[in-house]
Every structure is written in structure tokens, then in C-alpha cells.
C-alpha positions in Angstrom: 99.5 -53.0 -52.9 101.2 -56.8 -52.8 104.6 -56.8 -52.8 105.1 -58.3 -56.2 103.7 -55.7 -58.3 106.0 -52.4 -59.4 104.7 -49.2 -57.5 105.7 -45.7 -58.4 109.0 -44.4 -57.1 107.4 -42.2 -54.6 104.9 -45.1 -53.5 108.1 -47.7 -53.5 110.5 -44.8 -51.1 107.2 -44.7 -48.8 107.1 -48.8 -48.4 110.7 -48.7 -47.7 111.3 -46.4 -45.8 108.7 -47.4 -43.8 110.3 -50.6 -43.4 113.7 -49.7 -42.4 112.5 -47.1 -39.7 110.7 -49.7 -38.1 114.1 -52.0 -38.3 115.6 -49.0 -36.3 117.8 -48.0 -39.1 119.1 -44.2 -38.7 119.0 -42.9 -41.9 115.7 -44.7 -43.7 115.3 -42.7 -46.5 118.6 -41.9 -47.5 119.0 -45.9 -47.6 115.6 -46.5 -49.6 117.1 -44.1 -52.0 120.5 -45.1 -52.2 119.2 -48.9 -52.8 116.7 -47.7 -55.2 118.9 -45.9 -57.2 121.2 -48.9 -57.4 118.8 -51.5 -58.3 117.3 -48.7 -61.2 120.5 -47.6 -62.3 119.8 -44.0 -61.7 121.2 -41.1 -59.7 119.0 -40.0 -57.3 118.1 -36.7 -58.6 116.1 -38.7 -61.0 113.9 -40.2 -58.3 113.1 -36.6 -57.0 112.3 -35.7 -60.6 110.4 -38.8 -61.9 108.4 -39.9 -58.6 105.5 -40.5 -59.7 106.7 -42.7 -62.4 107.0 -46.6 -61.7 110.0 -48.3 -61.0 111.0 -50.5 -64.1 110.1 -54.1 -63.5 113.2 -55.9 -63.4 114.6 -53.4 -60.5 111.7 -54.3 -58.3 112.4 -58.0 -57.3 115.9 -56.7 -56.5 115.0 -53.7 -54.2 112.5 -56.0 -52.5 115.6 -58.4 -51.9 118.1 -55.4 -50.9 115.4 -53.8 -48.6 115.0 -56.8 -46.7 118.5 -57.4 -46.3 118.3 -53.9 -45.0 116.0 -54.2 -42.4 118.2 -57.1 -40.9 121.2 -54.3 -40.4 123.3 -55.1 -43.2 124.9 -52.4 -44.2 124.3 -50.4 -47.2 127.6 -50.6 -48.6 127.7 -54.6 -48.6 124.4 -54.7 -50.2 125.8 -52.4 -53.2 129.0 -53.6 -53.1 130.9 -50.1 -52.7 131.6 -47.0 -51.2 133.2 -43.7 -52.2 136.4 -42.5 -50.0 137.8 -39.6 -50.4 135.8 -38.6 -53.8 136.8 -42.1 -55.0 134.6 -45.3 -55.4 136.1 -49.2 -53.7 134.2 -52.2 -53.9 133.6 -53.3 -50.7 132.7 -56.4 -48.8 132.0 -58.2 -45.2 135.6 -58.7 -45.3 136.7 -55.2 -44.9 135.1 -52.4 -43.1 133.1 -50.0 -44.7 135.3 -46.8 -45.0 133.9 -44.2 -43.1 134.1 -40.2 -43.9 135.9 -38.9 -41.1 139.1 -41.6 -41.9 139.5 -39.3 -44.8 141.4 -37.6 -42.3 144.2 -39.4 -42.2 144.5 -38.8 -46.0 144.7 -35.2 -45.5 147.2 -35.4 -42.6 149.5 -37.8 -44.9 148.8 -35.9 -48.0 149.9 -32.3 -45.8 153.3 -34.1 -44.8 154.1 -35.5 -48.2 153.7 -31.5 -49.0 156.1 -30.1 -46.5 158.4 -32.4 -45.8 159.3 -33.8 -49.2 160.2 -32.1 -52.6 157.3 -32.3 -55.2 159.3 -35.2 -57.7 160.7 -37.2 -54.4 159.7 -41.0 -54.1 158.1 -41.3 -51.1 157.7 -44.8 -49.2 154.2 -45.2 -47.2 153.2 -48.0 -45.9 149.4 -48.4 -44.7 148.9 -51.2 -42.0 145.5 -52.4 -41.7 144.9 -51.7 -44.9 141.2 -53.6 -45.5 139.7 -52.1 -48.4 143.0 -50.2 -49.7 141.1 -46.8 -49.3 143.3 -45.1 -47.9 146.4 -46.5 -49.3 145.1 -46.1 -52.6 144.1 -42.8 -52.4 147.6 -41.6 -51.3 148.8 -43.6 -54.0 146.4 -41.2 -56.3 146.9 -38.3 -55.1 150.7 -38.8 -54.8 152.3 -40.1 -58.0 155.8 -40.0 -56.9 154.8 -42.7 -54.3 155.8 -45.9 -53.7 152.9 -47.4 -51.4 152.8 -50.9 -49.3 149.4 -52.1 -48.0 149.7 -54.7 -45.1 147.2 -56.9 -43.9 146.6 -60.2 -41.5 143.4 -60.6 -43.9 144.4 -62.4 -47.0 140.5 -61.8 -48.2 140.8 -58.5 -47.4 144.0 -57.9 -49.6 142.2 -59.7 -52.4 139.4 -56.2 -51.7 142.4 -54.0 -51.8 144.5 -55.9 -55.1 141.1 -55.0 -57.0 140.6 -51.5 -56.0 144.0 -51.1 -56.4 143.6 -52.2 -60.2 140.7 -50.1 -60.9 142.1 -47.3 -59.8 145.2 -47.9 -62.0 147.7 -47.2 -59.2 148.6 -51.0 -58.8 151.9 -50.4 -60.3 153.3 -48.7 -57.7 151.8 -50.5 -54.8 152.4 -54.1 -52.9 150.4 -55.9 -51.1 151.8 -57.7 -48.0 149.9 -60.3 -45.5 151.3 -59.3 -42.4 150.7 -58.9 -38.8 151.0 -55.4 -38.1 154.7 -54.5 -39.7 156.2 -57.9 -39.4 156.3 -58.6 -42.9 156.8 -54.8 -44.2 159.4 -55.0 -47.1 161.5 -51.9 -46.1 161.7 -48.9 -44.3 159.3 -46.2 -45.2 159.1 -42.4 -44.6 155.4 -42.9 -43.4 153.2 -45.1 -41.9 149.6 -44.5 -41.4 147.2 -46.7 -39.9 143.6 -46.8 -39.1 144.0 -50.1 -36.8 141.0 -51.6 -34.5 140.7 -49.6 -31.6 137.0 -50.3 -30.5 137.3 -51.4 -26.3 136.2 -54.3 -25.2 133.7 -52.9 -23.2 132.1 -50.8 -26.1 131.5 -53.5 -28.2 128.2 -54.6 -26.5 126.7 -50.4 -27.6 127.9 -50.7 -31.2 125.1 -50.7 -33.9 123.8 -54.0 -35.1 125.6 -53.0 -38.4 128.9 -53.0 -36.9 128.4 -55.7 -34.1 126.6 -58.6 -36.4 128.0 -57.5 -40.2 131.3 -55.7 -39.9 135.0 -57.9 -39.3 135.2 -57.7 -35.0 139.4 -58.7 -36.0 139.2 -55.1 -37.9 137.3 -53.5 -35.2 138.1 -54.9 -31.3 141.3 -53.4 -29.8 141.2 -55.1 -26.5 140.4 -54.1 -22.9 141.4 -50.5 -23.7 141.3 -50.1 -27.1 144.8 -49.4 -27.9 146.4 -53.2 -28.0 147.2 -52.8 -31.6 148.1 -49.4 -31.5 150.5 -49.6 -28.6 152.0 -52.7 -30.5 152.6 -50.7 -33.9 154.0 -48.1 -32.0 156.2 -50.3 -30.5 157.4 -51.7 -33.5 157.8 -48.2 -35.4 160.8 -46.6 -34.9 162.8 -49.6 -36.3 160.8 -49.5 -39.8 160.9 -45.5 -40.4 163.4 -43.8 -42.2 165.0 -40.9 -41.1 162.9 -38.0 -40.6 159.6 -40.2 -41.2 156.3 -39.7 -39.6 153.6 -42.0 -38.2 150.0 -40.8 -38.7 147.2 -42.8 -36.6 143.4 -42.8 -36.3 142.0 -43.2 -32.7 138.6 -43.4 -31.4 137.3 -41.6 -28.9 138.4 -41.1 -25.2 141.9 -42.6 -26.9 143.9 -39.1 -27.1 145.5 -39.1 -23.8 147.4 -42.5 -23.7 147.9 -42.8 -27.2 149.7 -39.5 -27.2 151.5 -40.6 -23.9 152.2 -43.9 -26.1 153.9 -41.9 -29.0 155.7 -40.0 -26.9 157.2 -43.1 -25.2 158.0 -44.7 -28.6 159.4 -41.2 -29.7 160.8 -39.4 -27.3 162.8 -37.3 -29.5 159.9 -36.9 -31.9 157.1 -34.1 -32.2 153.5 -35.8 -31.2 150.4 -33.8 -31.5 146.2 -34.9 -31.7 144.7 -33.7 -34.6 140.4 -33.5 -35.0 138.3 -34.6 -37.4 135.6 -32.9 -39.2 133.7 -33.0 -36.4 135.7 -31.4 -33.8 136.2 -34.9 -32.5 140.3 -36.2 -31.5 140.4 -38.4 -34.2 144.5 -38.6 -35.6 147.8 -39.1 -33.5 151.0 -37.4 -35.8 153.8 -38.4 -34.8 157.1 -36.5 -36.7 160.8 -37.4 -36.2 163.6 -34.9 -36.2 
């Protein structure tokens, strides 16, 4: 069938699908669907229930575009423009990464402390370095109303992301948004910082998917020889911004749980340091409490 003419849904899933597995995308299908239900407008339960029907004429010339954008790696969420974190939806764009499920993590981890370590009506200050697409500031900031939150960035474009997710999610009221390199710039002392900071080696760089390597910010992503450049540097810098009894909460990649633990420890030595995993079973957080 040319490529200008509508097909069915089912007939339209096949082509790209087909298409992207070639590319060597992982997930073909589930990113022929996802597309497909953007360019419709339709969840995809309704492709599963309606596949035989054609795909309404102004949606193909878009899907064609999308699926060929697609097969050059883009990633999905840059071609939509979105991705849901943590049960909530961000716009998203090249210049911030695309959040990824197991940073919801460090949500959990901050959202626990906030629970134990601070009456229910207490302001709490947070401060989230690296910030990108807000996602995780903003859905501390959502799911903790007494919270005052400050998202720091070196990106200017990517606080630009953040300042409209932050809007949309109506918690812009009791967040800031700071250019910054690492804490430099933070406004005041806070009882916790999380970060999810590049920590990608420089010698893992080369293995990354095309998504990641070609599409993705590398200044969000590379973390130097070891991995841990940034995170040794926040750590570093730390124990002058937090205020009593505060916490640090960090995501690390993999193979990082030894020496960034030894790191905190250095940076803390009077403070409790313990790895937590991810959904996966994988060492994915470094929480760091003070007396």
C-alpha cells in the first residue's frame, strides 16, 4: 500500500512496527502504539478495540512524520512532547532528559523522610539540583504541600522545561527556580537535597543506546572518568547548605555504590549513609541522614 494513503490501525501498527524493529528499536510496538495514539488522539485501548478501522486522515501524515523520526532513535518522549513521572504528566524536550521510572525512587525516599522526620503541617525546604525537567521537584512539591521547593539548574533552557511544568501542575507558588552550578547559587539552607546528577563514566558512554548517546543532553548525562565527578562535588559542598538534622538523597548508576557510599561517609562522618535499590533490585539511591 503507498505510504500516502490511510490504512487500517491494525495494517498501520504492522508497517510501523515493522519499521522500527528494523531501526533496532527495543520496544517496536509499544512505540507504534504510543505514536499512533498521539497523532489519533486516542488511548490505546481504542486501537485494540477498533483495529480494523482506518486511521482518520489527518493523523496519518503525522504518524508517517513521527515514525520516521523514530526509526532515526529519537526518543518517544521528544517526539510527543511528554512523559508521565510518578503518575504525573511533564512536557519534555532535547533539553532535559527524559525521566525515567526507576528515578521515581528518589521520590519515594524523600517523600518517606518528609514522613518521619518532620511533623505533618512543618515547612519543609528541599532543594533538587539537576533539576531538568522539574519531575522530581515538582512531584515533591505535589505530594508535599507544606513544602517550600528550590530547583537548581546550569541549563537556563532546561529551567524554562521545569518553570512550565511547574505551572501546569499548579505548584509554582511555592517553588524557585535558580541557574546554578551544582549548589552555588542555592538561596538558603534546606532540610533536603536530592539530586539525580550525571553519573554516566566516561568509558560507558561509547555502549549507550543511540537514543541516549545522539538525542539526550551528554552535560545531563557524562560524570567523568568514573562517573561520580558531580556527585563527589555536591557532596563536597553539602554539609554547609543543610540544616540541622537534614538529609541528602542521591541517585547512582550502577557499579557506583561502593565509593559513593565511601564518599558520603567522608562528607558525613557523623551522619547515617545507607544504598537503597530500586524496583529492580538494582543499587540505585545513596541516603545520607544527619544527627
Amino acid at each position: 500500500m503507498a505510504d500516502n494513503v490511510p490504512r487500517s490501525i491494525q495494517e498501520a501498527l504492522l508497517w510501523a512496527t515493522e519499521r522500527l524493529a528494523a531501526a533496532g528499536c527495543e520496544t517496536p510496538r509499544l512505540d507504534a502504539e504510543i505514536l499512533l495514539c498521539e497523532c489519533a488522539g486516542v488511548e490505546r485501548a481504542f486501537l485494540l478495540a477498533h483495529g480494523t478501522e482506518c486511521v482518520p486522515a489527518e493523523a496519518w501524515p503525522r504518524f508517517q512524520e513521527w515514525v520516521a523520526r523514530r526509526e532515526k532513535r529519537e526518543p518517544v518522549a521528544y517526539i510527543t512532547g511528554h512523559r508521565e513521572f510518578y503518575g504525573m504528566d511533564f512536557a519534555v524536550t532535547p533539553a532535559v532528559l527524559v525521566p525515567r521510572p526507576e528515578t521515581e525512587h528518589l521520590v519515594d525516599e524523600v517523600l518517606a523522610l518528609a514522613q518521619t522526620r518532620y511533623r505533618a503541617a512543618q515547612t519543609i525546604l528541599i532543594a533538587d539540583v539537576g533539576t531538568g525537567s522539574g519531575a522530581i521537584a515538582i512531584a515533591l512539591a505535589a505530594h508535599l504541600p507544606h513544602a517550600q521547593v528550590c530547583a537548581l539548574d546550569s541549563s537556563r533552557e532546561a529551567l524554562e522545561v521545569a518553570w512550565r511544568n511547574a505551572h501546569r501542575h499548579g505548584v509554582l507558588d511555592r517553588m524557585c527556580l535558580v541557574q546554578s552550578d551544582l549548589l552555588e547559587r542555592l538561596p538558603w539552607a534546606v532540610d533536603i537535597l536530592v539530586a539525580n546528577l550525571p553519573y554516566v563514566a566516561d568509558e560507558e558512554w561509547p555502549t549507550l543506546a543511540p537514543e541516549i548517546r545522539f538525542h539526550e543532553p551528554a552535560q545531563a548525562l557524562r560524570g567523568g572518568a568514573n562517573g561520580l565527578d558531580l556527585i563527589r562535588r555536591l557532596l563536597r559542598q553539602a554539609p554547609a547548605r543543610l540544616r540541622p538534622g537534614g538529609a541528602v538523597v542521591l541517585e547512582i548508576g550502577a557499579g557506583h555504590a561502593a565509593e559513593a557510599e565511601r564518599l558520603a561517609r567522608a562528607a558525613f562522618p557523623g551522619g547515617h549513609v545507607r544504598v537503597g535499590q530500586d524496583y529492580a533490585g538494582l543499587d540505585r539511591v545513596v541516603v545520607v541522614q544527619t544527627p
